[in-house]
C-alpha positions in Angstrom: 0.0 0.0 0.0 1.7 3.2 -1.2 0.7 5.8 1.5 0.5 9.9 0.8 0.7 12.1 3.0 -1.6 15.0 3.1 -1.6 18.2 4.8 -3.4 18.5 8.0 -4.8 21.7 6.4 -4.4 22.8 2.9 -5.6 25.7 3.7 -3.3 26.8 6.4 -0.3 27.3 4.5 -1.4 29.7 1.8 -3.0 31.2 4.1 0.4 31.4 6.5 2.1 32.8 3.2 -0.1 35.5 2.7 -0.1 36.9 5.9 4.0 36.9 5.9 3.4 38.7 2.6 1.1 41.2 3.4 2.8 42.4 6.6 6.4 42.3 4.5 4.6 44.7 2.0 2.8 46.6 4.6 6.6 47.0 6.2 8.4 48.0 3.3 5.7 50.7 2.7 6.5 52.3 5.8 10.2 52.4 4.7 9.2 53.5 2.1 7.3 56.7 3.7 10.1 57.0 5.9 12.7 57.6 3.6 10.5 60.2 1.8 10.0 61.7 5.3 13.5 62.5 5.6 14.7 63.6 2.2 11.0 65.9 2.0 12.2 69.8 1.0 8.8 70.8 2.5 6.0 69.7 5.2 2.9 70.7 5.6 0.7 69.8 9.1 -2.8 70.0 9.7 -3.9 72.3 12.5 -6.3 71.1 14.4 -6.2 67.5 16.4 -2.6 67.6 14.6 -0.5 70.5 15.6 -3.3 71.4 18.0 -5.1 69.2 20.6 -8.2 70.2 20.3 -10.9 71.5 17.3 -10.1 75.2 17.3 -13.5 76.1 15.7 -14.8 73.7 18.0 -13.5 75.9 20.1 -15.1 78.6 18.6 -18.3 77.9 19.2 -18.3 76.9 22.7 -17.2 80.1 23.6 -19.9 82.0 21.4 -22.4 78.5 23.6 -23.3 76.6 20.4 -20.4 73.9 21.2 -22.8 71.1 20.8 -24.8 71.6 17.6 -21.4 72.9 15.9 -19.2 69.5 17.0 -21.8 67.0 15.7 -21.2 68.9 12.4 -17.3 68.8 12.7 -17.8 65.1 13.4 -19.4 64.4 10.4 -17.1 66.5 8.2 -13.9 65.1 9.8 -15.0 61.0 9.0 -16.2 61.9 5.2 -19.3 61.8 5.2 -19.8 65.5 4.1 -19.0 67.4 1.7 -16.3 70.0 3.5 -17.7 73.2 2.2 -21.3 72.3 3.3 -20.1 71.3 6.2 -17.9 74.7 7.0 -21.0 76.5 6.3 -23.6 74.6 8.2 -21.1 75.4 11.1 -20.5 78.9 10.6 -24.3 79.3 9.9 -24.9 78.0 13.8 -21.9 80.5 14.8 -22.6 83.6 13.3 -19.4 85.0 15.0 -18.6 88.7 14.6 -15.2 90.3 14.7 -15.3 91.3 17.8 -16.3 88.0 19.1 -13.5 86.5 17.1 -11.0 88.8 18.3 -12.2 88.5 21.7 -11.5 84.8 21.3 -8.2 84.7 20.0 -7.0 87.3 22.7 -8.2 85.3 25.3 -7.2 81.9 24.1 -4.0 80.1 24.1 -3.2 77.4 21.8 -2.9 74.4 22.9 -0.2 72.9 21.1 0.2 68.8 20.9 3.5 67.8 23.0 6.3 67.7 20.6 6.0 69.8 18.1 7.6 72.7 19.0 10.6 70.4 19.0 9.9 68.4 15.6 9.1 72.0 13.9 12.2 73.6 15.5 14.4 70.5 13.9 12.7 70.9 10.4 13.8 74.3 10.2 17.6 73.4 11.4 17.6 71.2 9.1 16.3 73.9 6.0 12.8 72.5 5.7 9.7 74.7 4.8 7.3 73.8 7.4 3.5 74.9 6.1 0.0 74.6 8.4 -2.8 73.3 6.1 -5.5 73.6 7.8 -9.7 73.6 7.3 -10.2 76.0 10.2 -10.0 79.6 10.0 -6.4 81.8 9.4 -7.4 84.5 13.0 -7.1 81.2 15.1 -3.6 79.8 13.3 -2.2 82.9 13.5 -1.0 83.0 17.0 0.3 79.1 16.9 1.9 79.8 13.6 3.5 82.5 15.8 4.6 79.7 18.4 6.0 77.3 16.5 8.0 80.3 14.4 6.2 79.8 11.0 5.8 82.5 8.5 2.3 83.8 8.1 2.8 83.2 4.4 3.1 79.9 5.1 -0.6 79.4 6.2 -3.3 78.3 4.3 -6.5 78.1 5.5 -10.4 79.9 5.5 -11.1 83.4 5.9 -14.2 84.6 7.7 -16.0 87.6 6.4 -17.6 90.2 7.8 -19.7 93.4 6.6 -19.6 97.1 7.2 -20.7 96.8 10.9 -18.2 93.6 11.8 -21.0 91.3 11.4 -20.8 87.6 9.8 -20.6 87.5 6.9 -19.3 84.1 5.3 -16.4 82.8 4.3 -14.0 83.6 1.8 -15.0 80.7 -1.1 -11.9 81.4 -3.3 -9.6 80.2 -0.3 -8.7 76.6 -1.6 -8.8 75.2 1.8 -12.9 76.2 1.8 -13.5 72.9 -0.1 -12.2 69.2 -0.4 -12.5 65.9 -2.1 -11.1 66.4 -5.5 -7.3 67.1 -6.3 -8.6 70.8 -7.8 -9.8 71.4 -4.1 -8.6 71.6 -0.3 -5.1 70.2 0.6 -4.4 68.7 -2.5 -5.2 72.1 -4.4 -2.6 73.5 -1.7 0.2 71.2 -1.8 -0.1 71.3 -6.5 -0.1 75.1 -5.7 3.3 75.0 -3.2 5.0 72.6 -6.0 4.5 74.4 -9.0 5.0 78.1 -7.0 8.5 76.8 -5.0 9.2 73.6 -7.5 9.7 71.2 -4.2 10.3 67.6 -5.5 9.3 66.3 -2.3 6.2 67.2 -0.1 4.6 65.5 2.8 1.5 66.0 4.5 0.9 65.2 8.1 -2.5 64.8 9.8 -5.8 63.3 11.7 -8.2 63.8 8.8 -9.8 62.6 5.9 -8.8 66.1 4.3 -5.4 65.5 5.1 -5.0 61.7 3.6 -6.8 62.9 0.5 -3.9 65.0 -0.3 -1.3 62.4 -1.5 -0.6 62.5 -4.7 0.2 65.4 -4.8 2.1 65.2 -1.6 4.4 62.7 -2.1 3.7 60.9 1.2 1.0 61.3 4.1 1.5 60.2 7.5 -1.5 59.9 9.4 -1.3 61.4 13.6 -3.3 59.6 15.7 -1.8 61.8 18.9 -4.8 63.1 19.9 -7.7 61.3 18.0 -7.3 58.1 16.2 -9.8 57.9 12.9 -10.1 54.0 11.6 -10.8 55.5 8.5 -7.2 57.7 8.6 -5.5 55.0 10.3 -6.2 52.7 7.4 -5.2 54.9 4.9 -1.7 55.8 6.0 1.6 53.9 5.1 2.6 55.1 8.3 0.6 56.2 11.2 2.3 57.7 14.5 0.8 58.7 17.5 4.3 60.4 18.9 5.6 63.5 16.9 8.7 62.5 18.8 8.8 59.2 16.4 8.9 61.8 13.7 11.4 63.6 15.2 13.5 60.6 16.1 13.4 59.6 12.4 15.1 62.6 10.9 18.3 61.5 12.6 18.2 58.5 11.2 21.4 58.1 8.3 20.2 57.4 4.9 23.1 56.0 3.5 21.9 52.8 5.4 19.3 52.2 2.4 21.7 52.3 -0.3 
């Protein structure tokens, strides 16, 4: 009797095979981000739940006591499941903020900047990077951590509020190309094809929490989702690399090169 033997699961070993293989690729991915990371001529970070901790327009409107109906709103926008520019004005609609309000805000209000940036900003400029904030949220409130972290105000990009004669609301600026997302004419994408062909950077990267934020590579030649402050499924699926830490980030840049050649 000529006995074969059989595996005790045919299954199990394609199976065992293709899980090596997807992690290797998944790996090597990362490697891949992080060599982009190091060599990028320019970076651009979202604001909010990035460089930020919290929602600045958020924010916002719990000082002007419409916190509530304005986050459910934010919520929605910041998982996809809105169109941004309906979104921004179904939440400025609810706020109705004034310039003095707004003012009043921003004097009273300190950002509240996520631990280690200052630090991972401060070592992209040593280095002779062009650090950028991309950000949905509104230029008055950036301003001041722009200011922090020693970024030039012509480095921001992000919405304008409008007001009338009288300082009342008035909308938002729609030619701003942050006012908008989800197509590459649009929102960060828009922003980072802008800073390319203007500055002629080979290498971009965009760092963030958001949907807006993953949706802009291409043209950023690599995204790296934070999850420091909020961790999005949707985000953290996305990325090739995903950090929680900017100190990771900063860790990274010190890292030599030569040993991928």
């Amino acid at each position: 009797m000529i006995r074969v033997a059989l595996p005790t699961s045919a299954a199990a070993i394609p199976r065992s095979i293709s899980t090596s293989a997807s992690e290797t690729i998944s790996k090597n991915q990362e490697e891949e981000i992080r060599r982009i990371w190091r060599k990028a001529e320019a970076v651009c970070f979202d604001v909010d739940s990035t460089v930020c901790q919290d929602e600045g327009i958020d924010e916002l409107a719990a000082y002007l006591g419409v916190g509530e109906a304005v986050a459910n709103v934010t919520r929605t926008a910041m998982n996809g499941n809105a169109r941004f520019r309906d979104a921004l004005a179904a939440r400025l609609q609810v706020m109705k903020p004034n310039n003095q309000q707004l003012e009043q805000f921003v004097n009273i209000t300190k950002p509240k900047l996520t631990v280690g940036i200052r630090e991972l900003v401060g070592r992209l400029h040593a280095r002779g990077t062009h650090v950028y904030l991309v950000s949905g949220g509104f230029r008055r409130l950036i301003l001041p951590v722009a200011e922090l972290l020693g970024i030039e105000k012509s480095r921001i990009y992000a919405n304008e509020i409008l007001f009338d004669k009288q300082g009342n609301y008035h909308g938002f600026d729609t030619s701003e190309l942050t006012s908008d997302s989800g197509s590459k004419e649009t929102g960060k994408p828009a922003v980072i094809a802008l800073l390319k062909k203007k500055f002629h950077y080979k290498t971009v990267v965009m760092v963030g929490d958001g949907a807006t934020d993953a949706e802009a590579a291409p043209p950023a030649d690599a995204f790296i989702g934070f999850g420091g402050n909020v961790v999005r499924e949707g985000v953290k699926a996305r990325a090739k690399w995903y950090v929680t830490d900017f100190d990771v980030l900063r860790k990274d840049l010190e890292h030599d090169d030569s040993d991928d050649e």
